[in-house]
C-alpha positions as CSV (number, residue, x, y, z in Angstrom):
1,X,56.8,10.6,-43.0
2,X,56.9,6.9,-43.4
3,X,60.7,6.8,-42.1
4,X,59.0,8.8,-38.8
5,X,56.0,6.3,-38.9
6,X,58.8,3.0,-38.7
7,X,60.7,5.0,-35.7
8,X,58.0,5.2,-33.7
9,X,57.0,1.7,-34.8
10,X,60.8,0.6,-33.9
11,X,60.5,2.5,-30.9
12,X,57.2,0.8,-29.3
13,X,55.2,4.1,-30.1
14,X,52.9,2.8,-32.2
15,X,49.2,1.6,-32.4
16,X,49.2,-1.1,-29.3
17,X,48.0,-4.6,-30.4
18,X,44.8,-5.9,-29.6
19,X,44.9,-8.9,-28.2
20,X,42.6,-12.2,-30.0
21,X,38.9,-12.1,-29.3
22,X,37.9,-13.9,-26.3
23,X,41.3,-13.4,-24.7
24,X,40.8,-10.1,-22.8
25,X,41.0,-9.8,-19.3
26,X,37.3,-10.8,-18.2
27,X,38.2,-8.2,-14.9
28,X,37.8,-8.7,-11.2
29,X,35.8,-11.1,-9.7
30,X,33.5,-10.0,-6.8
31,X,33.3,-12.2,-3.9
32,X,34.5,-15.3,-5.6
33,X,30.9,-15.6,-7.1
34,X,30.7,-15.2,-11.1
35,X,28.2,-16.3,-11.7
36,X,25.9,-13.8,-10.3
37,X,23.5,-12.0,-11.9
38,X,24.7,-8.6,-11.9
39,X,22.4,-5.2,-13.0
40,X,24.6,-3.2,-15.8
41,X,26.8,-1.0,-13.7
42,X,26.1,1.9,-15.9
43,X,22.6,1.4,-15.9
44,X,22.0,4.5,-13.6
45,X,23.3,7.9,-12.6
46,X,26.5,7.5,-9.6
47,X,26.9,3.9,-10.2
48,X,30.1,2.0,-11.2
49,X,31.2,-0.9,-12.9
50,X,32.3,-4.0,-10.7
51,X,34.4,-5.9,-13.1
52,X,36.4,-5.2,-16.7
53,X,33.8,-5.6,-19.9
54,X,34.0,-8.7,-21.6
55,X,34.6,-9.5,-25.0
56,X,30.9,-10.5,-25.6
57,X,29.9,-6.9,-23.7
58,X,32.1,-5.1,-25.2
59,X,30.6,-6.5,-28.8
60,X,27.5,-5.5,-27.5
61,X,28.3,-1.9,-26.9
62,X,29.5,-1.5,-30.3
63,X,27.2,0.9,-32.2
64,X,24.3,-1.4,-33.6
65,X,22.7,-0.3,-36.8
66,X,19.5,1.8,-36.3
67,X,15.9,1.4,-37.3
68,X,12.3,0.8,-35.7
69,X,13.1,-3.3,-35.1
70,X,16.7,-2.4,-33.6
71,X,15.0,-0.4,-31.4
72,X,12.2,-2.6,-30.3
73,X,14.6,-4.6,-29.6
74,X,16.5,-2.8,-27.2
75,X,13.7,-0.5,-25.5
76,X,12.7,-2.9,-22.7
77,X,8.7,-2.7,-22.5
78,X,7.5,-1.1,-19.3
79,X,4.1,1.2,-19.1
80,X,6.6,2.6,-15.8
81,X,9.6,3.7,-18.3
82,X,7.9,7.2,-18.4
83,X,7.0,7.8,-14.7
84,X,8.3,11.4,-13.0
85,X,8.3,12.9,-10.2
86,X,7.2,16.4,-9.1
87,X,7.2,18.8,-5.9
88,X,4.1,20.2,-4.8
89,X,3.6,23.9,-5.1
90,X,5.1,26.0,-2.3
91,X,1.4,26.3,-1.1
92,X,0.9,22.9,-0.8
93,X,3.5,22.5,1.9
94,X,3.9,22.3,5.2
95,X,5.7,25.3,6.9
96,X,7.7,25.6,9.9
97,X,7.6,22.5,11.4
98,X,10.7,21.5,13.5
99,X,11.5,18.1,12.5
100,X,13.2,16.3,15.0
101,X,17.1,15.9,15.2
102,X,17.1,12.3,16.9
103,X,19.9,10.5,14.9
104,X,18.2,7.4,14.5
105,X,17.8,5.7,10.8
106,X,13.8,6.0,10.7
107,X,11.7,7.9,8.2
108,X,10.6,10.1,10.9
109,X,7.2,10.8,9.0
110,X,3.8,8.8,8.6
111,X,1.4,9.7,6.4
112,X,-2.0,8.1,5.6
113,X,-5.9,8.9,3.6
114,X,-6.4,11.5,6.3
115,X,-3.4,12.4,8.1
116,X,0.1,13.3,8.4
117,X,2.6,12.7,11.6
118,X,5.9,13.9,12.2
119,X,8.3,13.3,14.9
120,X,9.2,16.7,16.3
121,X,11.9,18.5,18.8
122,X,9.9,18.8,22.4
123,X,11.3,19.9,25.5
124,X,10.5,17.6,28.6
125,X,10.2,14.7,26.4
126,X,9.1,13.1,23.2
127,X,6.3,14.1,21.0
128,X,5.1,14.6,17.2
129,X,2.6,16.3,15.3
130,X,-0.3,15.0,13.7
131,X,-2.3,17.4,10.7
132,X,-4.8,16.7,8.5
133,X,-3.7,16.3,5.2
134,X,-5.6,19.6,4.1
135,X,-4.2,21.4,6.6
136,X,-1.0,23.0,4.4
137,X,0.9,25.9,4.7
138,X,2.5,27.8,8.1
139,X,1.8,25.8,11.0
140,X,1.2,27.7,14.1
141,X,3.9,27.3,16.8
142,X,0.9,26.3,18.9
143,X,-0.8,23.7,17.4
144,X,-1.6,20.8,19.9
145,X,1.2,17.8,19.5
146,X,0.7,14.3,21.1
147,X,2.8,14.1,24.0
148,X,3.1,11.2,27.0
149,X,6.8,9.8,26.3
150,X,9.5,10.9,28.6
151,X,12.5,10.5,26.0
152,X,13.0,11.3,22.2
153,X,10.4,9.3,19.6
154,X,12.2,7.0,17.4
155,X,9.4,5.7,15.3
156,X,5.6,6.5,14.8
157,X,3.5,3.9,11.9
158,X,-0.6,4.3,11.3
159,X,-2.8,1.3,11.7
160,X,-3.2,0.0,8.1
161,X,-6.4,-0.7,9.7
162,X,-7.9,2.3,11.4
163,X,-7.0,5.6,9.8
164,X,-7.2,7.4,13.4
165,X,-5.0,4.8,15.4
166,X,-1.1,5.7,15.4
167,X,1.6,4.1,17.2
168,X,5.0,5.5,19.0
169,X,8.3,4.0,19.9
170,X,10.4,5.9,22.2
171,X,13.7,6.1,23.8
172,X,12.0,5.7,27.1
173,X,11.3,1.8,26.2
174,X,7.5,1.9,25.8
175,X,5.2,1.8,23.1
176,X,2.1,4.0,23.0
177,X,-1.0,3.6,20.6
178,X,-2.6,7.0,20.1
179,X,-6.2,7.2,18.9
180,X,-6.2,10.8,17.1
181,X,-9.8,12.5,16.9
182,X,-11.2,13.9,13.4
183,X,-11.3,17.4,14.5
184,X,-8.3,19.6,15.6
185,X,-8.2,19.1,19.1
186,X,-7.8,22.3,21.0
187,X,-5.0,21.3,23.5
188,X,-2.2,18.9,23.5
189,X,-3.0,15.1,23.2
190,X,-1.3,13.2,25.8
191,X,-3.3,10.5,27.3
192,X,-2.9,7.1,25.0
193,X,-5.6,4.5,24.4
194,X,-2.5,2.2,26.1
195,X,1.0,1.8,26.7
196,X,3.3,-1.3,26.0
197,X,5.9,-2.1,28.2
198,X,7.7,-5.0,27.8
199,X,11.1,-4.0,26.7
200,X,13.9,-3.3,28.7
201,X,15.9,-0.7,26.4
202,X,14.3,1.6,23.8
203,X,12.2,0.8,20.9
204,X,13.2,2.1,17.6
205,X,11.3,0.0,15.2
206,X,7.3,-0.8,15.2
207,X,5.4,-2.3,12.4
208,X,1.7,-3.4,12.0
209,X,0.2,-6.4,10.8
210,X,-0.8,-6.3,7.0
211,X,-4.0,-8.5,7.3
212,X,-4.8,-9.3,11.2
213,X,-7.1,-6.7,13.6
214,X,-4.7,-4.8,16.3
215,X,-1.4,-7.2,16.0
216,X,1.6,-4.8,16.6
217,X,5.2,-5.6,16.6
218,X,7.9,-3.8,18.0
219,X,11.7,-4.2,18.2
220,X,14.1,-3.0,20.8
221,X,17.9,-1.9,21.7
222,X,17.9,-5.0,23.9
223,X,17.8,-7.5,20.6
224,X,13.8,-8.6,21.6
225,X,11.1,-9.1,18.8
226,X,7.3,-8.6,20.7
227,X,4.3,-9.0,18.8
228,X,1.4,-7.3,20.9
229,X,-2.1,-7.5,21.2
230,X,-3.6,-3.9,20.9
231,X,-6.9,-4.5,21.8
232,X,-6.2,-6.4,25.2
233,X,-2.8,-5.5,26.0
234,X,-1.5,-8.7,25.9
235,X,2.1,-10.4,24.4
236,X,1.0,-12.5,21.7
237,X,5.0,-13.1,21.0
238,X,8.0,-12.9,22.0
239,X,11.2,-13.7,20.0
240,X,14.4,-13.1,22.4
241,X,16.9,-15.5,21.0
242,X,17.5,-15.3,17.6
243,X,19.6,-11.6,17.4
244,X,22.8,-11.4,19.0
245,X,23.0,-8.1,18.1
246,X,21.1,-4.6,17.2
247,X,18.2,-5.3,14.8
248,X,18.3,-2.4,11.8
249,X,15.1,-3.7,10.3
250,X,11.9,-5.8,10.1
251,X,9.2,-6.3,7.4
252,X,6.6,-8.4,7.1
253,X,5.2,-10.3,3.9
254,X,2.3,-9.6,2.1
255,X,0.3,-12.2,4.6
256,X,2.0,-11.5,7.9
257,X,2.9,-15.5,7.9
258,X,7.1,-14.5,7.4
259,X,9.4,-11.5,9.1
260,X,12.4,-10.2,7.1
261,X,14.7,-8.8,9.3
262,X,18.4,-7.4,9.1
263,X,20.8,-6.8,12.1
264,X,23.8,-5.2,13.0
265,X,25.8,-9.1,12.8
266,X,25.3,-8.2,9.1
267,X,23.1,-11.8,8.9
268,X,19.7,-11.8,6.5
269,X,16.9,-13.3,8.4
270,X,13.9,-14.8,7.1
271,X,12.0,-15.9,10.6
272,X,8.2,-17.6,11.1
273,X,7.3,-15.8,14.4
274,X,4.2,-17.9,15.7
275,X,6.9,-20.9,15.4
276,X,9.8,-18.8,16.6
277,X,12.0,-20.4,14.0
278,X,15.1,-19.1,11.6
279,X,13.5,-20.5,8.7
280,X,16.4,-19.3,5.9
281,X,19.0,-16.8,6.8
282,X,22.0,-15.2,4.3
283,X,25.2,-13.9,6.2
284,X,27.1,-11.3,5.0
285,X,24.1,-10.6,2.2
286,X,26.1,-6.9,1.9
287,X,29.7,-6.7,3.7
288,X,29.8,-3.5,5.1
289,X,29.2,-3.1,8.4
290,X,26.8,0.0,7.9
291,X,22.9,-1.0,8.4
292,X,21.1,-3.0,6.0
293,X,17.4,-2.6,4.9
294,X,15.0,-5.6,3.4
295,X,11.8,-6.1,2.2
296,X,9.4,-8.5,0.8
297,X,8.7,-8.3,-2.8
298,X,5.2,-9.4,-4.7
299,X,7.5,-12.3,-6.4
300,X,8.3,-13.7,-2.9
301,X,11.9,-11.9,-3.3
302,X,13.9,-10.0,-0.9
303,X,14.9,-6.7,-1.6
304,X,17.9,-5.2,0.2
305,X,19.8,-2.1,0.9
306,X,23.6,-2.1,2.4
307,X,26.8,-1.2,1.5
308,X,30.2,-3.2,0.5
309,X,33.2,-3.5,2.1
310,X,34.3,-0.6,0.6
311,X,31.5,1.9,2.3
312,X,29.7,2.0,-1.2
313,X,25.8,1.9,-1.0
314,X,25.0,-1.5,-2.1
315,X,21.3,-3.4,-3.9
316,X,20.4,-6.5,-3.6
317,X,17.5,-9.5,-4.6
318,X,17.7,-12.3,-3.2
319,X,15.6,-15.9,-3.1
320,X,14.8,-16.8,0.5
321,X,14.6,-20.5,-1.1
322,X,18.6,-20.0,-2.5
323,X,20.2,-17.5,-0.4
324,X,23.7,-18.9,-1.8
325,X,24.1,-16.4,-4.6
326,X,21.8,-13.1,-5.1
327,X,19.3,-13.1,-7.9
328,X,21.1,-9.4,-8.7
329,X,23.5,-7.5,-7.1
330,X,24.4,-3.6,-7.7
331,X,26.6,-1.2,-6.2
332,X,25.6,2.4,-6.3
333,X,27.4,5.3,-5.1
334,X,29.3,6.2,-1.8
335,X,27.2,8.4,0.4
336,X,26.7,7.5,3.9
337,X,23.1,7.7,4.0
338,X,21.5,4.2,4.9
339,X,19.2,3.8,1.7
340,X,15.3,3.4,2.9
341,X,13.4,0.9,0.5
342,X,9.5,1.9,-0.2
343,X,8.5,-0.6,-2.2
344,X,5.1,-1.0,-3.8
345,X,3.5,-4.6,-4.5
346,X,0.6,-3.2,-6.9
347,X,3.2,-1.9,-9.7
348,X,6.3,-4.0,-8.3
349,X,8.3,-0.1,-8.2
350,X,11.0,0.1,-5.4
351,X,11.7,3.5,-4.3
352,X,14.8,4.2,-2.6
353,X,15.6,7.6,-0.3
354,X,18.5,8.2,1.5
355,X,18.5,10.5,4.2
356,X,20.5,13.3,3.2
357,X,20.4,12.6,-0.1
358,X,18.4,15.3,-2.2
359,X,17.4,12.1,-4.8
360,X,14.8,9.8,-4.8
361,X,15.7,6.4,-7.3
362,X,13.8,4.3,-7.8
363,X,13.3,0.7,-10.0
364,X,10.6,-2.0,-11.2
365,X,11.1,-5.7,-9.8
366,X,10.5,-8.0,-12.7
367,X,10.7,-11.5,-13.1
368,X,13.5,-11.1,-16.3
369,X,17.1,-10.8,-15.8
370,X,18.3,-8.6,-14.5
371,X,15.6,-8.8,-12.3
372,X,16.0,-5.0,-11.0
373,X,15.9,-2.0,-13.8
374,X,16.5,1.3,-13.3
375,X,13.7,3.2,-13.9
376,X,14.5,7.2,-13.2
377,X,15.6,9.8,-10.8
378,X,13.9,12.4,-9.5
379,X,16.1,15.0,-8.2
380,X,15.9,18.2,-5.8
381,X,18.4,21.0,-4.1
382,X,17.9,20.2,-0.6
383,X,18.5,16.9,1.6
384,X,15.6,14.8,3.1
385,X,15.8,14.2,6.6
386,X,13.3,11.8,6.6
387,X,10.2,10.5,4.2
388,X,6.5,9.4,4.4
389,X,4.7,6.8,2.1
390,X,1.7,7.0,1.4
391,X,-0.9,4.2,1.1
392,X,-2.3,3.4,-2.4
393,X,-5.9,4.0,-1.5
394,X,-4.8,7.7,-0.5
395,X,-3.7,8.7,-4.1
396,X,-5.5,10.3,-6.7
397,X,-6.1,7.9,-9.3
398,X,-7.8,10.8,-11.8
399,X,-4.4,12.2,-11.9
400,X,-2.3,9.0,-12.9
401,X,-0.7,9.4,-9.5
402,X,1.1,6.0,-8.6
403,X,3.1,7.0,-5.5
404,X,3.2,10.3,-3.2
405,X,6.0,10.8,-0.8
406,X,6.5,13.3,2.1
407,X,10.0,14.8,2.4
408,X,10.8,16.3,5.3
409,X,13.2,19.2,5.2
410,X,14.7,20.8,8.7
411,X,11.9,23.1,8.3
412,X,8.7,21.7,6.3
413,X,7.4,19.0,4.7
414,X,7.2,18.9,1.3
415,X,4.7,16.4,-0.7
416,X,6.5,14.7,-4.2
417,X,4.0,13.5,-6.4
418,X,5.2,10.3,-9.0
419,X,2.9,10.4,-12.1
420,X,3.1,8.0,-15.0
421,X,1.4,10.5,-18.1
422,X,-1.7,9.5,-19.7
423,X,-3.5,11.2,-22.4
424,X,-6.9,9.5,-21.5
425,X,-9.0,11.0,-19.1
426,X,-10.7,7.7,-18.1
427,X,-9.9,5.3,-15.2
428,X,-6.5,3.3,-15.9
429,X,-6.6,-0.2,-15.1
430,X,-3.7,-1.2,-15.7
431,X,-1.7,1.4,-13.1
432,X,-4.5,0.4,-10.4
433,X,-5.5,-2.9,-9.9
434,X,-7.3,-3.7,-6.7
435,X,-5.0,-3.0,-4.0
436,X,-5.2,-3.7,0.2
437,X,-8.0,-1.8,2.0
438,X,-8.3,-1.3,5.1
439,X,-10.9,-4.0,6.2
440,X,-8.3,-6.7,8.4
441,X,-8.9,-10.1,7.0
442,X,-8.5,-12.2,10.9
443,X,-8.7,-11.3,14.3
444,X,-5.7,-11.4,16.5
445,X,-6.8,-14.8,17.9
446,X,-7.3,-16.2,14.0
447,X,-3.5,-15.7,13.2
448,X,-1.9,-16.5,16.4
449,X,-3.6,-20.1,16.0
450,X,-2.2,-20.5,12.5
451,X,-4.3,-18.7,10.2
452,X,-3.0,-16.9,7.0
453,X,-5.3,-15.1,5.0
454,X,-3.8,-11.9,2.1
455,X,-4.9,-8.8,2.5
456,X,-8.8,-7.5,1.7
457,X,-8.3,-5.8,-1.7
458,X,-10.8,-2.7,-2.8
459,X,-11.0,-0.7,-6.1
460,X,-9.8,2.4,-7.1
461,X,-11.9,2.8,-9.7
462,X,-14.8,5.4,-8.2
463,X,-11.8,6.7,-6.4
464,X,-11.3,5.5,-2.4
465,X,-14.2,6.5,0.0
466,X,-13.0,5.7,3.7
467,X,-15.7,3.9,5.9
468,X,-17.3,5.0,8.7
469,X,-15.0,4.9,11.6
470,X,-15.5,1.8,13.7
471,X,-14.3,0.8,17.2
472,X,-11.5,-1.5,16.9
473,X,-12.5,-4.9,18.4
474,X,-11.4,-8.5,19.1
475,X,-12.7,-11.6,20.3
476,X,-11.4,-11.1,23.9
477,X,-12.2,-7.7,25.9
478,X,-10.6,-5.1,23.9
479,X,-9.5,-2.1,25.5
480,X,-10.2,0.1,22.6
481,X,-14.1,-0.4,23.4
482,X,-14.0,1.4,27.0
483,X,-12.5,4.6,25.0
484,X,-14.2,7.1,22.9
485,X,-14.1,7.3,19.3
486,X,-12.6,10.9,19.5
487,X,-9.7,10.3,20.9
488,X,-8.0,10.6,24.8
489,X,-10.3,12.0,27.8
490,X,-10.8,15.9,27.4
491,X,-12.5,18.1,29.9
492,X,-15.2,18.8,27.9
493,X,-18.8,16.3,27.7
494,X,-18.4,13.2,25.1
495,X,-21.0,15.3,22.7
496,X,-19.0,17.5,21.9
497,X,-17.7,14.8,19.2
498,X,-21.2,15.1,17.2
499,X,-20.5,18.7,16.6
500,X,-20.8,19.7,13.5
501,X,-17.3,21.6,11.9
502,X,-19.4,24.7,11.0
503,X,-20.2,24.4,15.0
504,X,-16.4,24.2,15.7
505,X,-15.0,26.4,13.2
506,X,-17.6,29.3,15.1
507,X,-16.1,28.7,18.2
508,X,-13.0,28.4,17.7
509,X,-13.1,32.0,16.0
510,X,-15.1,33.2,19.1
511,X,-12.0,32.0,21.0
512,X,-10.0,33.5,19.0
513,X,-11.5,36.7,19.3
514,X,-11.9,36.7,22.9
515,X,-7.8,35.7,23.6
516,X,-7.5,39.2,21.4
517,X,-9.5,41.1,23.6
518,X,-7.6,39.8,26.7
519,X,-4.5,40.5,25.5
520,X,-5.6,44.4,24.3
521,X,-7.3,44.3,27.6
522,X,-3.8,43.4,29.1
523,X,-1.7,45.9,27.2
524,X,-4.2,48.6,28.3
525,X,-3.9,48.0,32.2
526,X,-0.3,48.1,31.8
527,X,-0.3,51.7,30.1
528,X,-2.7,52.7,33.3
529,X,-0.5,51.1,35.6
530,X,2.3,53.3,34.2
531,X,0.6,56.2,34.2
532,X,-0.4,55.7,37.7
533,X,3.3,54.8,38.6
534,X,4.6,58.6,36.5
535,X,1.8,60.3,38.4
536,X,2.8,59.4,41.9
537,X,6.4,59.7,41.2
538,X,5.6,62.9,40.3
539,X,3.5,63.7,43.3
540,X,6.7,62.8,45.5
């Protein structure tokens, strides 16, 4: 044995020799950058390491003795370590709806307190479907849709401030601001309180103001960012210089002061829009040449989605005051699906869905390294075509709810609830601290002169109670005032808005009942017209 043992020895078979500490190979540097703050590459499920382990990581992933300090020590603290998700109960779906096929990287769905719009297939144009939020289950093939665009829709968002007020971007190169009525309407909507046409190519991206009254901005194929007035109609903006290429995304901060914007010349953009500067901007802030995604962050941070050279789906942070080097840096898997950042500023969670990915990831910002830490997965069978967020005030708070999403399927729409468990029944402060409500804190006029004000915060504690619905208004002549509050023109008298639901409910039953007796009315003549027809052939 020992003669075998000094064979192999002699023969270079042997146990190989480890080389001195602190001589391994510290691995492939990334970029030329090391000393980036990268997130562990094992950290989550599909990711991969960028670079070798290093002596001092490898010491670290030694086993560590056990015990209640050792593990206080290595548990990060986070009340969000627990959170899950879950689907809603087949009943508490929405059935046969037929989500639109556009290929276009939006979320195709817009949800808010009271209701929930989808982008839809339509023949003869664009259009999507707008239900109440109670309204689950099998959705008739009839049910009204708001129509008016001549091309496919490419993006629909709710006023943040005005539950009843959507917005629609189009292929057709206009913008349409829909006001949608309480009540089921009994016929397709298709007469908008106004339509914005300023763009010369389509519009594929729109996004509200987070604190002033009626300030919309849109973005186009033709490379122009225009910041609207709703109320008047008017161009507040107009930013037609500073993208030399397709813009992928836009976001505003928390105060509307700052855009965040990614295009297709793979350049970072942080841009002050009432100055029409470039006011920081990162090139190359992910290297692929697939769309990017940013977004503000409550630390002033910029979160991003892209992908690598390579085609692997990147994450990023970033500090608009140092865009040299990333504040982290994370590669992920290699799907194709551009990754859609939802980020929440009240808990600092940023949810990440890619469409046909059957996954939602999702991560808590911090100000500790490294910065961005994987929080959980929550995982389903089918791919999402699409997803809506919905607003904080439109969660249930007795239910520890901290985040609802709405996954569209080819077919439905599927709610997923996030839930961080609590064994108290009572109100949890620390998951809900005042968040934005839906009171605007300036007028149109207030921030186009200069003025920055954050967002109106309410409570959650008594649970959210929306306000009576008010007319939008500004200081100039605002179109929304000449339209009433129910929505487009119908044929029937403006009362018919103070009926009361038992009122509609009755009739629409009675019309119900009288389109049955029509058609057994109509299936009836036509057995008599072909007895009549049997009669006279036999006659002849």
């Amino acid at each position: 044995m020992a003669a075998a043992a000094g064979t192999a020895a002699a023969a270079g078979l042997g146990e190989p020799q480890r080389p001195e500490r602190g001589t391994e190979h510290p691995g492939p540097r990334r970029r030329g950058h090391p000393e980036r703050q990268f997130l562990r590459p094992d950290a989550f499920p599909g990711s991969q390491r960028t670079s070798a382990p290093s002596a001092e990581e490898s010491q670290r992933e030694r086993p560590q003795p056990s015990g209640p300090a050792m593990s206080r020590r290595v548990v990060r603290q986070s009340k969000f370590r627990h959170v899950f998700g879950q689907a809603a109960k087949a009943d508490q779906a929405y059935e046969d709806i037929r989500v639109s096929k556009v290929t276009w990287d939006s979320s195709f769905c817009a949800v808010n307190p009271k209701f929930l719009a989808i982008i839809v297939e339509a023949g003869g144009g664009g259009a999507f479907i707008v239900l109440p939020l109670a309204k689950t289950g099998r959705v008739d093939k009839n049910y009204p849709l708001v129509t008016g665009h001549t091309a496919p829709v490419l993006d629909i968002d709710w006023c943040p401030h005005n539950d009843n007020v959507i917005a629609s971007a189009s292929d057709d190169t206009t913008i349409m601001v829909w006001q949608i009525p309480d009540y089921t309407p009994l016929r397709n909507i298709t007469e908008p309180i106004i339509t914005l046409e300023g763009h010369s190519k389509r519009v594929g991206i729109l996004s509200w103001h987070p604190t002033a009254r009626n300030v919309l901005l849109s973005a186009g194929g033709d490379n122009v960012i225009i910041i609207w007035n709703v109320g008047t109609g008017e161009v507040l903006l107009s930013l037609d210089d500073m993208h030399p290429d397709v813009i992928h995304s836009i976001c505003w901060n928390s105060n509307g002061s700052l855009l965040a914007t990614t295009c297709k010349d793979k350049t970072l953009r942080i841009i002050d829009p009432r100055k029409g500067q470039v006011v920081a901007e990162r090139f190359a802030a992910h290297e692929g040449m697939r769309p990017m995604r940013a977004v503000f962050t409550r630390q002033g941070h910029i979160f991003t989605t892209g992908f690598t050279r390579m085609s692997q789906r990147e994450l990023g942070l970033w500090d608009p005051n140092n865009f040299e080097e990333p504040v982290a840096l994370q590669e992920m898997d290699t799907s194709n699906g551009v990754l859609l950042p939802f980020y929440d500023p009240d808990s600092s969670i940023v949810y990440l869905c890619g469409k046909g990915d059957s996954s939602i990831r999702y991560f808590e910002i911090t100000d500790e390294p490294p910065f961005v830490h994987y929080l959980n997965t929550f995982s389903s069978k089918e791919p999402q075509r699409g997803m809506g967020f919905m607003p904080k005030r439109g969660l249930d708070v007795s239910k520890c709810e901290i985040a609802r999403f709405y996954k569209l399927h080819e077919r439905k729409c599927e709610p997923i609830i996030m839930t961080v468990p609590r064994k108290s029944d009572l109100f949890q402060d620390d998951l809900y601290p005042d968040t934005p409500g839906p009171e605007p804190a300036l007028e149109a006029d207030e921030w186009l002169s200069g003025q920055d004000a954050e967002p109106v915060l309410i409570s959650l504690r008594d649970g959210y109670v929306p306000p009576k619905h008010r007319e939008l208004r500004v200081t100039k002549r605002n179109i929304l005032d000449a339209r009433p509050p129910s929505g487009p023109r119908r044929s029937q008298s403006a009362s018919d808005a103070s009926l009361s639901q038992h009122t509609l409910e009755t009739l629409l039953e009675e019309i119900k009942a009288l389109r049955e007796r029509v058609q057994a009315q109509e299936q009836r003549i036509t057995a008599l017209e072909n007895m009549l027809c049997e009669l006279v052939d036999g006659t002849d």
